[in-house]
N, CA and C atoms as a LAMMPS dump frame, in Angstrom:
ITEM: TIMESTEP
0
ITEM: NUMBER OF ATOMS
360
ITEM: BOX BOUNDS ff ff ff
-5.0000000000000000e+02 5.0000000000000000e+02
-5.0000000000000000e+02 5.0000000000000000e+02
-5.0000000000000000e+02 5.0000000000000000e+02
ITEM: ATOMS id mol type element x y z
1 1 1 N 24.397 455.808 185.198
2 1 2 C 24.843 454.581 185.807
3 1 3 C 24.538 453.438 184.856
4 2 1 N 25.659 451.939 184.408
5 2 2 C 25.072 451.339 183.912
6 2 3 C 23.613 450.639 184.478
7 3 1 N 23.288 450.142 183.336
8 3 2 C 22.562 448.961 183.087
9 3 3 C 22.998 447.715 184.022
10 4 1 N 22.144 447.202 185.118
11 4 2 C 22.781 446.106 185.776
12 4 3 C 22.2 445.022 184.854
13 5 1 N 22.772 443.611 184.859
14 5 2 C 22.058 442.627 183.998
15 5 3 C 21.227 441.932 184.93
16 6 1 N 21.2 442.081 186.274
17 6 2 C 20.422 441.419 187.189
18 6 3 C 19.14 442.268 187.094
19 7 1 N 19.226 443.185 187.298
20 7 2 C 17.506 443.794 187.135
21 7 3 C 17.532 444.601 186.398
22 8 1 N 17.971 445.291 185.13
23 8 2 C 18.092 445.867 184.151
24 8 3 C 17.377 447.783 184.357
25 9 1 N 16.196 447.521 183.812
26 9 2 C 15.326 448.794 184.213
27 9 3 C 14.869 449.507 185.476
28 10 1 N 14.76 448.115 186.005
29 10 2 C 14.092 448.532 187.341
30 10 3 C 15.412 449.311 188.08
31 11 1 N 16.225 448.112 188.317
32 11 2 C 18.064 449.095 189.031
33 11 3 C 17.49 450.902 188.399
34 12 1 N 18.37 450.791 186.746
35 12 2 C 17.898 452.295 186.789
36 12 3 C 16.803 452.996 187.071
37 13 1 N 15.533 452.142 186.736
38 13 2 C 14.727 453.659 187.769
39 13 3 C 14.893 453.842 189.013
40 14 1 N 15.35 452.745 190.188
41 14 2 C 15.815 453.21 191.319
42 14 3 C 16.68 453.663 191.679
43 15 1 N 17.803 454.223 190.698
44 15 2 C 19.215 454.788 190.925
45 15 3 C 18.715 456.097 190.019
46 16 1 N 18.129 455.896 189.597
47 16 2 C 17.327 457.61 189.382
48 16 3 C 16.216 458.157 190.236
49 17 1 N 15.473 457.521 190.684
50 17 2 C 15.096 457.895 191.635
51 17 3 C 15.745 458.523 193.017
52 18 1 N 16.997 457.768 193.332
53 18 2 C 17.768 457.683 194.296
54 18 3 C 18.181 458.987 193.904
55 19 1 N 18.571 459.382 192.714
56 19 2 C 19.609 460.875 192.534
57 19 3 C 19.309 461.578 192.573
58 20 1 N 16.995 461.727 192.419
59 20 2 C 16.706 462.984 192.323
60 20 3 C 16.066 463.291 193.835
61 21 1 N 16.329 462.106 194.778
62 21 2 C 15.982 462.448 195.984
63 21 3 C 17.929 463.023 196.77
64 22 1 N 18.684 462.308 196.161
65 22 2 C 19.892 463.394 196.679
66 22 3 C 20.072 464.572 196.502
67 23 1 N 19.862 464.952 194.681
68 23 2 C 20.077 466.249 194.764
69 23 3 C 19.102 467.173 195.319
70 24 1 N 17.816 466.812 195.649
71 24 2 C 16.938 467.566 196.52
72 24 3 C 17.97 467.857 197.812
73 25 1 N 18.226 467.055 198.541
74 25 2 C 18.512 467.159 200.098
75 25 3 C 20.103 468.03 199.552
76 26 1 N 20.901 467.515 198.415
77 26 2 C 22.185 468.212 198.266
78 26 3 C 21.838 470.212 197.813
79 27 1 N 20.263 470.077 197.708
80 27 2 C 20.14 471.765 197.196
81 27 3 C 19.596 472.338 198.618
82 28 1 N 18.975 471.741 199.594
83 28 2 C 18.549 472.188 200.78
84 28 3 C 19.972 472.627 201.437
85 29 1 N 20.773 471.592 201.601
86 29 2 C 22.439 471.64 202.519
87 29 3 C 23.399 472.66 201.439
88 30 1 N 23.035 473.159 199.864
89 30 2 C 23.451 474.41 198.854
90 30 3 C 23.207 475.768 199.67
91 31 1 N 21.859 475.51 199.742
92 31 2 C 20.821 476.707 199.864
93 31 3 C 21.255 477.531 201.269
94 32 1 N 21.485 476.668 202.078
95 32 2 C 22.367 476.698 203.614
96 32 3 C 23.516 477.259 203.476
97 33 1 N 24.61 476.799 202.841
98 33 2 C 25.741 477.122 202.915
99 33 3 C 25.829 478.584 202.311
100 34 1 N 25.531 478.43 200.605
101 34 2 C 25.605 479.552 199.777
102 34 3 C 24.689 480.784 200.462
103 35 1 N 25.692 481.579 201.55
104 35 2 C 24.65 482.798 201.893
105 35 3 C 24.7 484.194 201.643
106 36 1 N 24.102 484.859 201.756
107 36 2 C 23.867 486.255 201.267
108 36 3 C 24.986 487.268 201.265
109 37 1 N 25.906 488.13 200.556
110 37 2 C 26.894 488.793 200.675
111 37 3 C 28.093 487.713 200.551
112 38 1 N 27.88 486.95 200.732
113 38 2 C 29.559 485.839 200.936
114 38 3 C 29.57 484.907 199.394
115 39 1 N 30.398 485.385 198.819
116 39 2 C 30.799 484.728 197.661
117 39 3 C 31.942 484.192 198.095
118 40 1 N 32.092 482.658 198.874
119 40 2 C 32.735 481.917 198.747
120 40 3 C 32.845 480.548 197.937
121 41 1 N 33.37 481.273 196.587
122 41 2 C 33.234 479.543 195.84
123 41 3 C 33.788 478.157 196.455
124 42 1 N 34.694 478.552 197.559
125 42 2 C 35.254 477.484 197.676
126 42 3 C 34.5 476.515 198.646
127 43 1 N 33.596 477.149 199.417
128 43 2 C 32.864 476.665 200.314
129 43 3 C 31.625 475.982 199.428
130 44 1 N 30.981 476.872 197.92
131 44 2 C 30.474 475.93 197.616
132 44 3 C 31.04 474.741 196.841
133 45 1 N 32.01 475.461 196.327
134 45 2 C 32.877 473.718 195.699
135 45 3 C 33.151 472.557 196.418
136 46 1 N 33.185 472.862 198.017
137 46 2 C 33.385 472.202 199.123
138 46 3 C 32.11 471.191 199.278
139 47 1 N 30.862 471.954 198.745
140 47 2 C 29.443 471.541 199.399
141 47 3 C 28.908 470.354 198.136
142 48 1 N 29.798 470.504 196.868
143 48 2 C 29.444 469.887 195.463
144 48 3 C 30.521 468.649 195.961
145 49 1 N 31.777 468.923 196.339
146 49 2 C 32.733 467.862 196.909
147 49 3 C 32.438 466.647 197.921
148 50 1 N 31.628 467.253 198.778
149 50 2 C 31.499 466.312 200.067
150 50 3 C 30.349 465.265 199.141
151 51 1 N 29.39 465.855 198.902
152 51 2 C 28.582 465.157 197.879
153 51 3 C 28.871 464.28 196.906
154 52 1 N 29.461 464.638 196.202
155 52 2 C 30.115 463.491 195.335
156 52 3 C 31.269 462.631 195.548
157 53 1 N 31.959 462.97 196.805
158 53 2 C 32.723 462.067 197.07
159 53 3 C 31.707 461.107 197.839
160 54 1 N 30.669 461.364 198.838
161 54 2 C 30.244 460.403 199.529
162 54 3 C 29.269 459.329 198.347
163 55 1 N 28.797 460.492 197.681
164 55 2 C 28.205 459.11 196.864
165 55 3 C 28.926 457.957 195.979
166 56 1 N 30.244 458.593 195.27
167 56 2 C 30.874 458.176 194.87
168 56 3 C 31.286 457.123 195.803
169 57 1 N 31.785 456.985 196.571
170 57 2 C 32.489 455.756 197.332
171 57 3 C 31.374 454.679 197.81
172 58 1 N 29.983 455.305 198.546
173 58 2 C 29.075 454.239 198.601
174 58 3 C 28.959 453.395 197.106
175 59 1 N 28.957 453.5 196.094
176 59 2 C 27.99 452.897 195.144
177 59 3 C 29.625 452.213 194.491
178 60 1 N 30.795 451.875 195.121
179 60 2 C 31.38 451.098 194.887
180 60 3 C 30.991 449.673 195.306
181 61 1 N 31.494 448.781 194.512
182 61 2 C 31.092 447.201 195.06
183 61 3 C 31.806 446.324 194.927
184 62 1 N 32.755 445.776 195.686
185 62 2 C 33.864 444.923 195.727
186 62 3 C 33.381 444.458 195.414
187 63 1 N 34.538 443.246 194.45
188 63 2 C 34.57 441.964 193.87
189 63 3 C 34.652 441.052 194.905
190 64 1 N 33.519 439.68 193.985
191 64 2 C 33.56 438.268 195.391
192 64 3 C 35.179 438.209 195.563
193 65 1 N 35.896 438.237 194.597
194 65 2 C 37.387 437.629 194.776
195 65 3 C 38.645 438.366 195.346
196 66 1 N 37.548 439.635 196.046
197 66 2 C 38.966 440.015 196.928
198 66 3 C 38.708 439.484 197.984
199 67 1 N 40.131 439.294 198.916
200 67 2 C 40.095 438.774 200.261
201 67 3 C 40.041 440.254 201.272
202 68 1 N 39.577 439.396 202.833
203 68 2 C 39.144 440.581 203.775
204 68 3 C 40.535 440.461 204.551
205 69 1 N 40.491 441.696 204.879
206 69 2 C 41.605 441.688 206.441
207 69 3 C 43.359 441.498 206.518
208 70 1 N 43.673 442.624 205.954
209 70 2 C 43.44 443.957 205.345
210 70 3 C 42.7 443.181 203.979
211 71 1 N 41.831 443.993 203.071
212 71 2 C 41.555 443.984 202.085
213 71 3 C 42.584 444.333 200.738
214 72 1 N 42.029 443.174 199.807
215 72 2 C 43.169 443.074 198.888
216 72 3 C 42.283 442.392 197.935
217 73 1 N 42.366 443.164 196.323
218 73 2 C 41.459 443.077 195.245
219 73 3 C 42.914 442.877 194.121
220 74 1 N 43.676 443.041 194.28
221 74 2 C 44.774 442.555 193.374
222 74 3 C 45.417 443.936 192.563
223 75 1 N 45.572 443.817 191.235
224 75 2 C 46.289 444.701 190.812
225 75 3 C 45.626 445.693 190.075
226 76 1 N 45.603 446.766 190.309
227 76 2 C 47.375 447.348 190.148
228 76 3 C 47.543 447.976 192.161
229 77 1 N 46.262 448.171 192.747
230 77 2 C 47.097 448.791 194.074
231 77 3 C 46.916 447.781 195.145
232 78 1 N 46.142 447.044 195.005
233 78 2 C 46.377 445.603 195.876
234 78 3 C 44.309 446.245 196.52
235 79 1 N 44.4 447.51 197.526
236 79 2 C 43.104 447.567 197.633
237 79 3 C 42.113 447.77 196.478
238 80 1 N 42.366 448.624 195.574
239 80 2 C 41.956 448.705 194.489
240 80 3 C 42.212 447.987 193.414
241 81 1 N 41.311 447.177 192.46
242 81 2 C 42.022 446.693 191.306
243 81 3 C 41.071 447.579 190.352
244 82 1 N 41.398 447.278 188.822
245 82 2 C 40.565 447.976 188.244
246 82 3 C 39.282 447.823 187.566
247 83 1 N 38.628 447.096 188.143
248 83 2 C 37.18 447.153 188.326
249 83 3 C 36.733 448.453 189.254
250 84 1 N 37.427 448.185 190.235
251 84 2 C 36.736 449.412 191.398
252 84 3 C 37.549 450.917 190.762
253 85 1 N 38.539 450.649 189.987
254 85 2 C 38.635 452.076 189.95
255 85 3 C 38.141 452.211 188.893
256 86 1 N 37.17 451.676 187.822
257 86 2 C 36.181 451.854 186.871
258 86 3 C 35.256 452.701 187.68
259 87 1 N 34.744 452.106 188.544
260 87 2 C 33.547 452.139 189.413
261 87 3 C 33.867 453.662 189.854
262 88 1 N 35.09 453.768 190.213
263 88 2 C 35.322 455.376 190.866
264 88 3 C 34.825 456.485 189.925
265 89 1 N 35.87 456.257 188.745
266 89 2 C 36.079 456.738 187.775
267 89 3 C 34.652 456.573 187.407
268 90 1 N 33.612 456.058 186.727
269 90 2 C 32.154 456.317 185.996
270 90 3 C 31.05 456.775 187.442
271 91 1 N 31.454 457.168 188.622
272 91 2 C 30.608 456.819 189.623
273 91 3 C 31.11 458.771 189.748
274 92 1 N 32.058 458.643 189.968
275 92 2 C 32.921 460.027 190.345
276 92 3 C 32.193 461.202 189.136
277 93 1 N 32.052 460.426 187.999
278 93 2 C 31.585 461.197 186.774
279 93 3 C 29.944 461.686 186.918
280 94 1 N 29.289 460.631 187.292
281 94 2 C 28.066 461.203 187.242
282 94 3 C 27.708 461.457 188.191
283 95 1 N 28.328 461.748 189.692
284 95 2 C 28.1 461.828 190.84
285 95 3 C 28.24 463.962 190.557
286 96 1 N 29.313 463.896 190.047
287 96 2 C 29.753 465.505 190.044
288 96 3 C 28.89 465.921 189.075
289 97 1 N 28.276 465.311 187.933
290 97 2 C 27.41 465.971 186.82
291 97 3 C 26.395 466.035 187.514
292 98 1 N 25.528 465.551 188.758
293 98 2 C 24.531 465.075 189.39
294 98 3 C 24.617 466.477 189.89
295 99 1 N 25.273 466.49 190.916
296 99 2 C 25.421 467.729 191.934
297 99 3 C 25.906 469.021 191.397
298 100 1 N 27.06 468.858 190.161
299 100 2 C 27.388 470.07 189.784
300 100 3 C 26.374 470.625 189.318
301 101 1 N 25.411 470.03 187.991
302 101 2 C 24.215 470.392 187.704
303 101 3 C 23.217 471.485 188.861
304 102 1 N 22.669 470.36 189.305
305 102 2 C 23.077 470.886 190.846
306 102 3 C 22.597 472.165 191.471
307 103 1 N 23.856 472.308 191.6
308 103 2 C 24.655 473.631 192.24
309 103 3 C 24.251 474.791 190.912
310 104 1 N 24.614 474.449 189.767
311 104 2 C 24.406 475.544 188.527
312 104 3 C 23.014 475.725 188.545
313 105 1 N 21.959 474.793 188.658
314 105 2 C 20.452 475.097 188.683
315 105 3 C 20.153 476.3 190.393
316 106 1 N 20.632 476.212 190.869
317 106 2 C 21.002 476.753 191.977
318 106 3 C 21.014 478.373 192.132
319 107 1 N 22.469 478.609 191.658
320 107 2 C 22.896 479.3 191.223
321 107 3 C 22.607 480.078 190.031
322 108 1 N 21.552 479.457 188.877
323 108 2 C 20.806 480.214 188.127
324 108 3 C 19.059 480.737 188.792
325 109 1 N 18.958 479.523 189.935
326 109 2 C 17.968 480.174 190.057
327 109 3 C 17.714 481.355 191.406
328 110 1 N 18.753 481.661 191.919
329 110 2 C 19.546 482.901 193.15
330 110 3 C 19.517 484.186 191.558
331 111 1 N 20.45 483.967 190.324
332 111 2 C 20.548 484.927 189.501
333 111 3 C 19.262 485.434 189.21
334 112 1 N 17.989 484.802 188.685
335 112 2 C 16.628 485.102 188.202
336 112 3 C 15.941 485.176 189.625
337 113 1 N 16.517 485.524 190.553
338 113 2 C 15.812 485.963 191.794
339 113 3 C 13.967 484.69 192.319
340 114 1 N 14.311 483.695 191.64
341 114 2 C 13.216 482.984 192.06
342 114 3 C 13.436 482.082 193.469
343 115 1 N 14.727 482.123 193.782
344 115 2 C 14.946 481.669 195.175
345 115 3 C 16.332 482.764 195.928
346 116 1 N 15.704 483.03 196.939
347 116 2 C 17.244 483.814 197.08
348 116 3 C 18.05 483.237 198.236
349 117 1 N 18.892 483.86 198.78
350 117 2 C 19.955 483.259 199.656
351 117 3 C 19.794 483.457 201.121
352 118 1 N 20.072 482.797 201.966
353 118 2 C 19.68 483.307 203.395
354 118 3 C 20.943 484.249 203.869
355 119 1 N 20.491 485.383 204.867
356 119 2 C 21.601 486.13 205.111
357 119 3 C 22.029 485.575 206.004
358 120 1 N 23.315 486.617 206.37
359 120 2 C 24.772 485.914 206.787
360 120 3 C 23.945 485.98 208.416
């Protein structure tokens, strides 16, 4: 995440902090889903999805200069301009490296049998 210029360091250690208390709770709600005998990737791609879309959209932050009701930030889609779809786009990025990570630490550690899966 960038660098904010309003609080510089501090922002990032609390937006790192913040990520390593998500992906905790995002490997508890892994650990749940991904269960014993059922290789459904799609359910966990589902479980890496819900995750990064929700974070992704919180940690957007309209501009003072859009107007409310309907909402309208200008161009190019009238709700979106492209500031916010920066925001998607670099938010969307490390939101999925966050969780995909993730999911692969996960999933390597089910392979080396140091955590295993709950049955069906």
């Amino acid at each position: 995440h960038d660098l904010p210029s309003t609080n510089g360091l501090a922002q990032w250690e609390f937006d790192t902090d913040m990520g390593s208390l998500e992906s905790a709770l995002f490997a508890i709600v892994y650990r749940y889903c991904a269960r014993e005998d059922d290789d459904n990737d799609m359910l966990n791609m589902g479980v890496v999805g819900a995750f990064v879309l929700t974070r992704t959209l919180s940690r957007i932050r309209v501009p003072s200069y859009c107007t409310a009701v309907p909402l309208d930030c200008g161009d190019p889609l009238g709700y979106f301009d492209y500031d916010m779809i920066r925001q998607l786009l670099s938010n969307g990025l490390e939101s999925a490296a966050l969780f995909g990570g993730a999911a692969l630490a996960m999933e390597y550690a089910y392979r080396e049998k140091w955590i295993g899966k709950f049955p069906n």
